[in-house]
C-alpha positions, -999 to +999 in steps of 0.1 A: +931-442+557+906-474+561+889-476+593+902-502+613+871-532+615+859-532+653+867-567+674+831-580+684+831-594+719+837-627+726+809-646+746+806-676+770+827-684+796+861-680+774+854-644+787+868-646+823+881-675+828+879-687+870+892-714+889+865-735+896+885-767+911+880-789+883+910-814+874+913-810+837+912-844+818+924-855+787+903-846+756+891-877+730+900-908+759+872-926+779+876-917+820+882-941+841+856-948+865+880-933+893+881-903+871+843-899+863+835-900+900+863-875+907+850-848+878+817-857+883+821-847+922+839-818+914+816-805+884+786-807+904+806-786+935+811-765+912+775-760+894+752-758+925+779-744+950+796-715+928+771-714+903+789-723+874+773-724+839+780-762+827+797-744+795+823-730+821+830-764+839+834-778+802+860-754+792+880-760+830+879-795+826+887-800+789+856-822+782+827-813+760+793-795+774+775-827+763+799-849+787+794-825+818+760-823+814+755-861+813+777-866+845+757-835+858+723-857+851+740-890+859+748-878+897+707-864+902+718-830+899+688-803+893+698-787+860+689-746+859+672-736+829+688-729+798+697-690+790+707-662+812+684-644+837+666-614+827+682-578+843+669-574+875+653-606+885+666-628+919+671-659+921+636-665+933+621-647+896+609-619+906+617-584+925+585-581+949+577-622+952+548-617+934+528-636+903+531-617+868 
């Protein structure tokens, strides 16, 4: 009997999906302005007050990473740095507030 090959894990945010109150908008057609303002207001809610990754509000909304990050930069909004945090840090950097 051949061992059965082991499923790796998928990464990103297709890994728990949560509703982050984005209105999904149709794939491949320009927004209206009415509809840039009304993703754009709701990505950015969504970014800085649950702390989404901008790969997340791309895959609620239907649009690509490269559009929500330019409606994310188009609205002034302070971008986080790319990557995840390392274990253990805060959100301030380090553990005792100290320089390293």
């Amino acid at each position: 009997m051949s061992p059965t090959p082991r499923k790796r894990p998928s990464g990103g945010a297709a890994a728990a999906p949560r509703d982050l109150g984005v209105p999904k908008m149709p794939k491949g057609k320009r927004l209206t302005p009415r509809q840039k303002e009304e993703l754009g207001a709701a990505a950015e809610r969504a970014y800085l007050d649950r702390k989404a990754s901008i790969a997340e509000i791309s895959e609620a909304s239907g649009r690509s990473y490269d559009s929500i990050r330019r409606l994310l930069v188009d609205r002034g909004v302070p971008l986080r740095p790319r990557g995840s945090r390392a274990r253990g840090d805060k959100a301030s950097g380090s553990q005792d507030g100290a320089c390293r």
